[in-house]
N, C-alpha and C positions, 0 to 999 in steps of 0.2 A: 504494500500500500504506500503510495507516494506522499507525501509532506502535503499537500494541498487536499487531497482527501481525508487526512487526519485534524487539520484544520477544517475543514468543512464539518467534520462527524462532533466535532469540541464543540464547535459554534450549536448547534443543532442542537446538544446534549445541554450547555447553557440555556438555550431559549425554551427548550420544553419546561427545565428545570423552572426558571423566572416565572413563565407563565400558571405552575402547577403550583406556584407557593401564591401566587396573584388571585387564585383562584379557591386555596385553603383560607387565604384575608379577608376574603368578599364574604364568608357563609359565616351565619350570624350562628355561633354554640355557645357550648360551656366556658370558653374562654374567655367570652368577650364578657364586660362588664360596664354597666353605667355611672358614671359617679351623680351623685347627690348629696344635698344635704338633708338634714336629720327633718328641718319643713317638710321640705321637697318628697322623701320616704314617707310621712304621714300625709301629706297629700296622693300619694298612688296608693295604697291603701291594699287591697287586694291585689292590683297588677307589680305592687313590688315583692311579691312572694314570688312570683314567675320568672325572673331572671336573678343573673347575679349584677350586685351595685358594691361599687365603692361607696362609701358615706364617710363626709366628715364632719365632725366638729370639734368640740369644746371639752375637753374632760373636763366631768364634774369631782371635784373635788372631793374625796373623803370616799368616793363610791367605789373604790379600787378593794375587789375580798378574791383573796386567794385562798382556794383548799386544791390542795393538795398540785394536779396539774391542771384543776378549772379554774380560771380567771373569768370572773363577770366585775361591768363596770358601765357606768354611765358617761353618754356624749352628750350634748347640747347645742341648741342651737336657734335662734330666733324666737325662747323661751318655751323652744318642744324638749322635749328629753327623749332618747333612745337607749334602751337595756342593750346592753354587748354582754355575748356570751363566747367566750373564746375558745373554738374545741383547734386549731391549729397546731402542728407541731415544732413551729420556731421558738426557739427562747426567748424570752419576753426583755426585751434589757433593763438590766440594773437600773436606768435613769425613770422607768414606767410607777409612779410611785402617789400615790396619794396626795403630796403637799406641789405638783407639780402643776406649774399652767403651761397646759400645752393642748395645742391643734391635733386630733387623731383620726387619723384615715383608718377605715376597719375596710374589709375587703367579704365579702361571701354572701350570703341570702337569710332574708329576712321570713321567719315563720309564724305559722299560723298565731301560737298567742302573743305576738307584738315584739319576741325579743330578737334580736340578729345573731345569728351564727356567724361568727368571724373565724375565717383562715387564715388571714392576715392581720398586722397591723402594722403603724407605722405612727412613732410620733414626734411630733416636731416643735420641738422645746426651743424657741428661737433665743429668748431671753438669756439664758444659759451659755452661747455659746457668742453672744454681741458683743464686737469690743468694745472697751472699755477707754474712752476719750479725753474725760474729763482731765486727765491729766494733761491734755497737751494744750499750749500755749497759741493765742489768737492774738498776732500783732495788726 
């Protein structure tokens, strides 16, 4: 086989390839997820049990109870509350903590009596990690 047919058979092999992943992006499954907020999920009501969403908000303060590997805890948001119940198996980081203000994106599906199942999380404790200015001098 000559160098021009090998190149020709590569290119072909790329383009099916491009096409067949352009194609797995397009069909709406398991994968995909909507984000919302914590309003936004008590407005869809029943239709947010049918897909998976992201949600974020606000952890609430004090709402953080761990037994054993279940973590449940409360997000907020434009004065809704949402229960999170965390059945995922990533380690939850050391900064996840009850006295903390922080933004949290939970990731999974929401069930029948109102609490979220979370596979995910993610939280973002901005305050924590801001520098720190005051010391510098404005002439």
């Amino acid at each position: 086989m000559n160098k021009r047919n090998q190149f020709t058979i590569g290119i072909v092999v790329i383009v099916v390839a491009v096409i067949v992943l352009a194609i797995q992006g397009m069909q709406e499954d398991e994968t995909m997820s909507y984000s919302k907020t914590v309003s936004e999920v008590r407005l869809l009501d029943d239709k947010a049990r049918s897909v998976n969403l992201k949600v974020s908000g606000d952890l609430k303060k004090g709402s953080i109870i761990r037994n054993n590997m279940d973590l449940d805890f409360v997000i907020t948001e434009g004065g809704e509350e949402l229960e999170i119940h965390y059945i995922g198996k990533d380690p939850i980081p050391d900064t996840f903590n009850n006295e903390m203000d922080a933004e949290v994106v939970v990731s999974g599906r929401l069930q029948a009596d109102g609490v979220f199942n979370a596979e995910r999380i993610q939280a973002k404790c901005a305050s924590k990690y801001e520098a720190d200015y005051s010391s510098m001098k404005t002439d």
